[in-house]
Every structure is written in C-alpha cells, then in structure tokens.
N, C-alpha and C positions, 0 to 999 in steps of 0.2 A: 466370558472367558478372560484370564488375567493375560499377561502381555510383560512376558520379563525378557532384558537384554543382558546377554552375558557378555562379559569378557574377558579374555585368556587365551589358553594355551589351545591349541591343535593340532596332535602329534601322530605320527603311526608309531604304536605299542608292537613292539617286538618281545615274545616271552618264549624264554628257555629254561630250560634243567640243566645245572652246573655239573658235569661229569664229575663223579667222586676221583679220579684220578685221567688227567687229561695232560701229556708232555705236552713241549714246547713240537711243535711241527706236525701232533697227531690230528688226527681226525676220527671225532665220535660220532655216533648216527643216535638220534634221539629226536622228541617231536618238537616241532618250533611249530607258534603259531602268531601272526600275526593281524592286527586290526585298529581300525581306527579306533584312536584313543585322545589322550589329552586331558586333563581336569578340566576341565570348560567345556570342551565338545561333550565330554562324556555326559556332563550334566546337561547341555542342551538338548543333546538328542532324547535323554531321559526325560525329558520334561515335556519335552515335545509329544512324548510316547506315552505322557501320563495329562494330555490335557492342553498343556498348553498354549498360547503362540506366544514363539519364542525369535529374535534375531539376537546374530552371534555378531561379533566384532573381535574380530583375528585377521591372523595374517600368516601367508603360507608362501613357500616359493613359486617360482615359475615350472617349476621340475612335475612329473607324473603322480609322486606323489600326493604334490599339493592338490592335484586335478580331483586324485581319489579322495583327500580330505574333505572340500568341498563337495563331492557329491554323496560322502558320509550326512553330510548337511542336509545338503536340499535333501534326498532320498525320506532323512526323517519327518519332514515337516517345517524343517529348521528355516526361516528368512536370514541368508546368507548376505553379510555385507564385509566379507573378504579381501583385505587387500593384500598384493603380490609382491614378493621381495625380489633383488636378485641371490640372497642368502638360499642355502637350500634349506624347505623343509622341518621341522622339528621331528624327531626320532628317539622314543626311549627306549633303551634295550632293559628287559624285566627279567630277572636272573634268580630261579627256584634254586636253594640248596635246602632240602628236607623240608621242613615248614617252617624257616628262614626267607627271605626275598631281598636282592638288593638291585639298585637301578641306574643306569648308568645313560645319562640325559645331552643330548646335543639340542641345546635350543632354537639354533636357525633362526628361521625368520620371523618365529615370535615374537621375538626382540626387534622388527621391523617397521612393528605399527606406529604410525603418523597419526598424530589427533587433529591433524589438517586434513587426512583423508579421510576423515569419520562422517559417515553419512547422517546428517540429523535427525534424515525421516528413519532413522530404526527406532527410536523413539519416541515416535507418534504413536499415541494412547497407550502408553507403558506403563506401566504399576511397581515394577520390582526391577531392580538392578543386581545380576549376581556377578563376581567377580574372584576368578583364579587368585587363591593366597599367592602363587608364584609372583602373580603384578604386583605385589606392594615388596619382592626383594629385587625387581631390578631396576637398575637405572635406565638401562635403554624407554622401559616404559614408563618412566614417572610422569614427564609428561602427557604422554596419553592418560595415566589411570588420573592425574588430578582434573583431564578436561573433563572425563566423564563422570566423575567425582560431583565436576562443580554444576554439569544438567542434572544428573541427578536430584541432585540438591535444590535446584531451581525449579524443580517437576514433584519435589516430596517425592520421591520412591522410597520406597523401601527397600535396603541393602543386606545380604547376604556372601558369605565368604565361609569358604571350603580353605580352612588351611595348608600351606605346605609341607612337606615333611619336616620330622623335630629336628634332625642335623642341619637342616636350612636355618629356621627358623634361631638356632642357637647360634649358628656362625654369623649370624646376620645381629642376634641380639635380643632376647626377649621383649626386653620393655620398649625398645625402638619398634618393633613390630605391634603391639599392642596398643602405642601411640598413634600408629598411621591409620587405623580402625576408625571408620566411621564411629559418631554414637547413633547408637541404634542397632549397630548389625548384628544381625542374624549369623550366629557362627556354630560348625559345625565338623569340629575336630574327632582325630579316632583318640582311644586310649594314651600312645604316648604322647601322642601331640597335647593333649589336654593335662597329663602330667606335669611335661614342661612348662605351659602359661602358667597352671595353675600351683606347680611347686607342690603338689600333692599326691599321694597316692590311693586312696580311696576312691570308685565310682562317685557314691553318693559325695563325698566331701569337695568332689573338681565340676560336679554337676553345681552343686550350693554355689561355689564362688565362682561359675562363668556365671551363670542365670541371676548376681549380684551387677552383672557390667555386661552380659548380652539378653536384651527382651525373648528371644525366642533363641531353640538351637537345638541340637541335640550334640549328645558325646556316641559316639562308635564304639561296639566292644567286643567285634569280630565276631566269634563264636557265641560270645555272651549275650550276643543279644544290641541293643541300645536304648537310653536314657537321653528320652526329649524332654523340654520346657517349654513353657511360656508364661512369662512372668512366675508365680506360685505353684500353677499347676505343674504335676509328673505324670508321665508314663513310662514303663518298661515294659521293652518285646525282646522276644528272645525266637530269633529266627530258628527255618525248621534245618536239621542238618541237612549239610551238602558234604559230597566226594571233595576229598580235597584239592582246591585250586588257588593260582595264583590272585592273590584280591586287588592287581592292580585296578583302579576304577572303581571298584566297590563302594567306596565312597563317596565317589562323586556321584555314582547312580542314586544311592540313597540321599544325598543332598537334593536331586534332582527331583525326585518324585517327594520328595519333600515340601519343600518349596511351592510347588504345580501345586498338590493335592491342600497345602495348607491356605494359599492364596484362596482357592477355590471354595474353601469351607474350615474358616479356624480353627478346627480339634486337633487336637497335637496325640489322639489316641490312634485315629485314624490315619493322618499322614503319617504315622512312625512306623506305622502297620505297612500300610502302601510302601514307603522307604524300604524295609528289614527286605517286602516279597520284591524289592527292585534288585536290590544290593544282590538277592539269593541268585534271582536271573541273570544278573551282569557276571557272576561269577557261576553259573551253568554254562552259560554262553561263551565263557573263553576255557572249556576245560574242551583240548584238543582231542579228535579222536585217537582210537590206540590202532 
C-alpha cells in the first residue's frame, strides 16, 4: 500500500444558487448545501477511499467547525496530523449562476500552519507528497511548504500538485508559479488552468507542452472527459453524463484517486478511468436533494 502526505487546505464548502434577481434586504428560499471540502482534504479523503494511507497536514480553528473537518478525516481513513489556530476555520462559499460558478474563499486558519508543529512521524514510510496549488500563492505558508519541500526531498518522494484557480494563479504571475514547481511534479490542471501555464488553446497542444515539464499528469475537461500522461504515453476518458452539478472538488477527487490508483499500479489508462468515476461521484454526491 502507497502512503502519500498531503498538504493544504481544509474547508467547509458552502454551495448555493445565485437568485436571478435578489434586492438588497430580500430573502430567497432555494437549496444550500453544505460539506466538508478543501482541495487537499478533498483529495485526502479520495485517496483514502481509493486505497490508500494517507496523513493530512493542515490546520483548522478551535471553533465546531474545525471539529467537523477533522472528523471528515479520521471518518475517511485519513491519519490526521491537524494543527489548531485561534483564526477561525477556512470557509468557501460556491455560488451557481446557470452553469457559470464563482467562489468567494475565507482562508482562516489555513494560513496558520507552523512547520515547527509538523509532526515528522507522518512521514514514516511515505512514498508521495501531494500538495494544495493554493500553498505555493501564500506567504503565510512559505515557510511550511519549503520545510516539507525539503523532507520530501530528503525521502525522494514523489510530488504532485492540483493547481489553483487561473485568476490566482494570473494575479500572482504565471512564470513565478511555475518556478516554485518541484522538478518532477505530477501536475494536474482543468482546462483553463492549463490554458493559462500553457498559453494554448488546444487539448492535445497544452497536453504536448505540460507532459514536456511535468513526468506524469492529467488535464481536466469537465464534460469532455480528461487527458492523462506519463512521459509519451496517452489516454482519453470521457466520463458518463451526470445531472448537472456544481464541480466544486471535482478535481481534486479525480487527482485523488489518481494518484492512489497510479502509485498502486503505473497505468495512466486505468487511474484516468478510476479518476473520471471519482470526479462523477464527488459531483453526484454534492447535487442537493429537491
């Protein structure tokens, strides 16, 4: 069994439907649903659910929330090594307009973690290191992300990174984000994110030149399906339709059981496959009742 340690974000996902016309003072009745979320967690637990053992390194408030994120953890399989802010919380609120989505992110205590408080034994017998694109745009966490950078490094893991969204990623700077990249890492962008690094708009032509600068990955193509590598090799899967839902997490599900399924056995036909039926679930699973 592989043994990957993640590190990032740990949030509750709050997701709503933008009332087509909402005044200042009204009140609309519509369905909200919420759930433990976070790029990192999302992938943990996904990984956890597709095989692996996995320990998380986050950080949550002291508040109820964090009680429940943490026991999003353990519940999956997760070896929880959490540490507690007095910041509250991370919280993003995910906001449907038609099949539009936009996200409006309170980071909390994520920005809390101490690489003095990092436990070492989470990395006892670890193989893989996966890491929230959000830790290479903040500074609160630089120094965390270069200590565990540099065990990593010292253990030969193998690294993977789920990018941030492309507005991040552009306000922050392409090629400064590109620079802070492991070599080696396993990267695994959706569509516009792979656009933006790659300055292209073609599938096949943003697949060519990541799989030129990352050994292993896949690109996201929502409805379309996804385009993994490794090294020369391709696959394309084109998932089965679903009702439509919000895809917050979507993609770190599919990084998740990615990752698991590829560690466990190197075919990039098979983990894309496992990924696509991850991604399908993590987005059945947040479409609220009516």
């Amino acid at each position: 069994m592989s043994r990957i340690v993640v590190l990032g974000d740990l949030n509750l996902d709050v997701h709503a439907r933008q009332p087509a016309t909402l005044l200042p003072g009204d009140e609309a009745r519509d369905r909200l649903h919420a759930a433990p979320g976070g790029s990192a967690g999302t992938f943990a637990r996904t990984a956890a659910a597709h095989g692996a053992s996995v320990a998380f390194l986050g950080c949550v408030g002291t508040d109820l929330i964090g009680d429940l994120l943490i026991r999003s953890l353990t519940d999956a399989g997760v070896d929880t090594y959490v540490q507690r802010a007095a910041q509250p919380s991370g919280v993003i609120l995910a906001l449907e307009r038609g099949d539009e989505r936009s996200m409006i992110c309170s980071r909390g205590a994520n920005d809390g973690i101490r690489p003095d408080r990092i436990d070492a034994s989470a990395f006892d017998g670890a193989t893989h290191l996966h890491i929230s694109g959000y830790t290479f745009l903040s500074e609160a966490q630089r120094l965390t992300l270069d200590h565990v950078l540099t065990v990593a490094g010292a253990r030969a893991l193998s690294i993977s990174i789920d990018p941030p969204p492309a507005n991040l990623i552009r306000a922050h700077g392409v090629a400064g984000f590109l620079d802070r990249l492991p070599d080696g890492t396993w990267l695994f962008p959706n569509r516009t994110e792979g656009e933006l690094l790659a300055d292209l708009r073609n599938p096949e032509s943003i697949v060519r030149w990541l799989s030129d600068r990352f050994p292993v990955g896949a690109l996201t193509l929502g409805r379309d399906g996804a385009i993994a590598w490794a090294a020369d090799r391709r696959h394309t899967a084109a998932p089965k339709p679903i009702e439509s839902a919000d895809p917050t997490g979507a993609g770190d599900a599919f990084a998740g059981a990615f990752v698991a399924a590829y560690l466990a056995h190197p075919d990039i036909a098979s983990a894309c496959d496992a990924a696509c039926a991850a991604a399908r679930a993590h987005l059945a699973a947040g479409i609220p009742p009516s």
